[in-house]
C-alpha positions as CSV (number, residue, x, y, z in Angstrom):
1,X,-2.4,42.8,-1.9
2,X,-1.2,43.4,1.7
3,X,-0.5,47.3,2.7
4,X,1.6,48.3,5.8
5,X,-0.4,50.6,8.0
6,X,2.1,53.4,7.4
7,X,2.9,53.0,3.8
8,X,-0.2,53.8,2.6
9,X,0.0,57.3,4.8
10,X,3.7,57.6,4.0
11,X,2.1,57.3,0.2
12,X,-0.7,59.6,0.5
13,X,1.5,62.5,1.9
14,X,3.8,62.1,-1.0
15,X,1.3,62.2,-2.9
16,X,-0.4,65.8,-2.0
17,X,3.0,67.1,-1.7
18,X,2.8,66.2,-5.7
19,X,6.4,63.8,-5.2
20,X,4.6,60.4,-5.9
21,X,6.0,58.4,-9.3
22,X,3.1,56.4,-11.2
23,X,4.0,53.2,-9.9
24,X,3.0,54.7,-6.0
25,X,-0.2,56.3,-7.1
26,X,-1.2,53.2,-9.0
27,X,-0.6,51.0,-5.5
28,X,-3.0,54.1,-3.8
29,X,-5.3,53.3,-6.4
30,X,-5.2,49.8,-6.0
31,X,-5.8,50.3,-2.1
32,X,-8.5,52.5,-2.1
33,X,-10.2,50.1,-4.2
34,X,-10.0,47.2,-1.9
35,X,-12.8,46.5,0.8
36,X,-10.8,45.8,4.0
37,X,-9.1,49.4,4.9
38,X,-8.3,51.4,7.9
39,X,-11.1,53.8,8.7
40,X,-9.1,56.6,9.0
41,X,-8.1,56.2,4.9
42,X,-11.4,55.8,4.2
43,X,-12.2,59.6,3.4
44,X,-10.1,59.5,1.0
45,X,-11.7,56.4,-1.1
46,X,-14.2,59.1,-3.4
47,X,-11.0,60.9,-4.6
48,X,-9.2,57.8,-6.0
49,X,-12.7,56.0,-7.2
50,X,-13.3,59.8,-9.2
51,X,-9.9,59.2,-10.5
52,X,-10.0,55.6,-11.8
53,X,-13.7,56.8,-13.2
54,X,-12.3,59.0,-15.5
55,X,-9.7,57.5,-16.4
56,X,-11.9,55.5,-18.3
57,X,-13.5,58.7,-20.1
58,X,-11.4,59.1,-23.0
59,X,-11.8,61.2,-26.5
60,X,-12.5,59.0,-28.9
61,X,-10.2,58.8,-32.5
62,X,-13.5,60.4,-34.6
63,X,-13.7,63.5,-32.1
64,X,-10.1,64.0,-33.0
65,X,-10.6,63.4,-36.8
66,X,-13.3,66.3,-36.4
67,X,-12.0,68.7,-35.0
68,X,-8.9,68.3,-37.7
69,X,-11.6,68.3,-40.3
70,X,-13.3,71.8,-39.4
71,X,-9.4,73.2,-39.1
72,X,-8.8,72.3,-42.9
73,X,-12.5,73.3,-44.0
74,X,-11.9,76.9,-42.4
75,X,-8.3,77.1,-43.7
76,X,-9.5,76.2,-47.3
77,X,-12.2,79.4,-47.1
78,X,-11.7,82.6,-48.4
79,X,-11.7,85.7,-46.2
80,X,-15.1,87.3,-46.3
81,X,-14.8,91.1,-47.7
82,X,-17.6,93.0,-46.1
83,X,-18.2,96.2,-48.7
84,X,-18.3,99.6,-46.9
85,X,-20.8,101.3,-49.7
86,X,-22.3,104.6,-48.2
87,X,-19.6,104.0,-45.3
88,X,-17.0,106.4,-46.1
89,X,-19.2,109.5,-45.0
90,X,-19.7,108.4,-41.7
91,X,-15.5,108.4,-41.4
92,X,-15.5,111.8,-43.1
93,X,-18.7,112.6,-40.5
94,X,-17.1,111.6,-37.8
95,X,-13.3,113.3,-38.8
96,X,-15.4,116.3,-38.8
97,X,-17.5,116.4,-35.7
98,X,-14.3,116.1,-33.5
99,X,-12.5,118.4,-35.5
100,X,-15.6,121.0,-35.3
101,X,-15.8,120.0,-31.3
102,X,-12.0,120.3,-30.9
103,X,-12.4,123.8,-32.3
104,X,-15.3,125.0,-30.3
105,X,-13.6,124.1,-27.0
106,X,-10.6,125.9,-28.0
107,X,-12.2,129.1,-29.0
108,X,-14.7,129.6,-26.0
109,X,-13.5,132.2,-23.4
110,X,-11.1,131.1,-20.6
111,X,-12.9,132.2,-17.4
112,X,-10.1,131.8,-14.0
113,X,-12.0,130.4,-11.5
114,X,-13.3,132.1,-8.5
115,X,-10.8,130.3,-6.4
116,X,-7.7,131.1,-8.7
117,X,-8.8,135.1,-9.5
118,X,-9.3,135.3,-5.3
119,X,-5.5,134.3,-4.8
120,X,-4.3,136.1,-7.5
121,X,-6.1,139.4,-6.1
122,X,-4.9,138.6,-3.1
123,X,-1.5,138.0,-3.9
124,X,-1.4,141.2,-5.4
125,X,-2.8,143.5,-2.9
126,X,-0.5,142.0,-0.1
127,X,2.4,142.5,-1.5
128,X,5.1,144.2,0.0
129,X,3.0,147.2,0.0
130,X,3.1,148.3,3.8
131,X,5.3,150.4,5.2
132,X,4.5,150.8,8.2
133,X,4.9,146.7,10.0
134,X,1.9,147.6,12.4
135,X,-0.1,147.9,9.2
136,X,1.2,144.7,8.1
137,X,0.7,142.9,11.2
138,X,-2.8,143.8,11.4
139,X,-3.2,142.7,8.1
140,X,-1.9,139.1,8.8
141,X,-3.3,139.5,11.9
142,X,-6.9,140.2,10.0
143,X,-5.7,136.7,7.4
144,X,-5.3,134.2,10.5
145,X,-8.4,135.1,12.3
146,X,-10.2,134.7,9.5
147,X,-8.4,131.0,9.1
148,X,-9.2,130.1,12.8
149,X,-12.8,131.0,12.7
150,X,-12.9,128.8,9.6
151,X,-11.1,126.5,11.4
152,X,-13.5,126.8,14.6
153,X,-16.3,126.7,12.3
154,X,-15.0,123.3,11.0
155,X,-14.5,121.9,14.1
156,X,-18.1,122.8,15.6
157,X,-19.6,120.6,12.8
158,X,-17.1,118.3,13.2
159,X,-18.6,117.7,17.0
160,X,-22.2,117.9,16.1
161,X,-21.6,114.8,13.3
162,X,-20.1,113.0,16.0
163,X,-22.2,113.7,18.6
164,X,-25.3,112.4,15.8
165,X,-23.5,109.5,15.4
166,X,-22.6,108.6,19.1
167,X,-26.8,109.0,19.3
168,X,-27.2,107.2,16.0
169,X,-24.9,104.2,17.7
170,X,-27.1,103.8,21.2
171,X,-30.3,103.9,19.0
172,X,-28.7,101.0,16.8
173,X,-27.8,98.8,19.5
């Protein structure tokens, strides 16, 4: 059969955009199965032959027949009831370890954490217990240095890491 040169690309881009009907992907079949075709088409050739290939590949009528044959055996057999003998105390085990475990966490001491009982003495010495504002001042005063030199101190290490790494970089390269 005799192809235009452009209906055979016209067909193949309808083809990958999934738009083809059967009757156009049987003429692509039927082209990529002939000898004489343009060379630019003839990538395509191992796609279409994989195609036609399987198309052969079918599932016989017995592999169907089997599989319905294994559906009715398992339908026709009876549940399988696996006894629990000597089960029933591990249940009753297990009920109780997490109730005795539940228990024990609730019972042991509450300790506030270092962090929580330091904010709560905190907020209850500074409260508004100043009367003089000086006093007070020096006091926040006192709070924020603390802050920045934690905040310096931060910083410092901050500068050293990079500075490791900046030397850590040249080395590497």
């Amino acid at each position: 059969m005799d192809f235009a040169e452009g209906e055979i690309t016209g067909l193949l881009e309808k083809y990958f955009e999934g738009e083809t009907s059967l009757a156009e992907e049987r003429k692509l079949e039927q082209y990529f199965t002939e000898e004489s075709m343009d060379p630019a088409l003839v990538p395509f050739r191992p796609l279409f032959e994989y195609f036609r290939r399987e198309r052969g590949q079918g599932v016989s009528g017995a592999f169907e027949a089997r599989i319905l044959e294994r559906i009715r055996e398992s339908s026709r057999q009876e549940p399988r009831i696996i006894p629990l003998r000597g089960r029933s105390w591990m249940s009753a085990a297990a009920t109780a370890l997490i109730l005795l475990g539940s228990l024990w966490f609730y019972l042991q001491p509450r300790k506030p954490s270092s962090h929580a009982s330091t904010l709560i003495a905190s907020a209850s010495a500074n409260r508004d217990t100043y009367q003089d504002p000086r006093q007070a001042m020096a006091v926040v005063e006192k709070a924020l240095m603390a802050v920045s030199g934690n905040f310096h101190h931060g910083e410092q290490l901050t500068r050293e890491n990079l500075s490791r790494l900046g030397t850590l970089d040249k080395v590497m390269q």
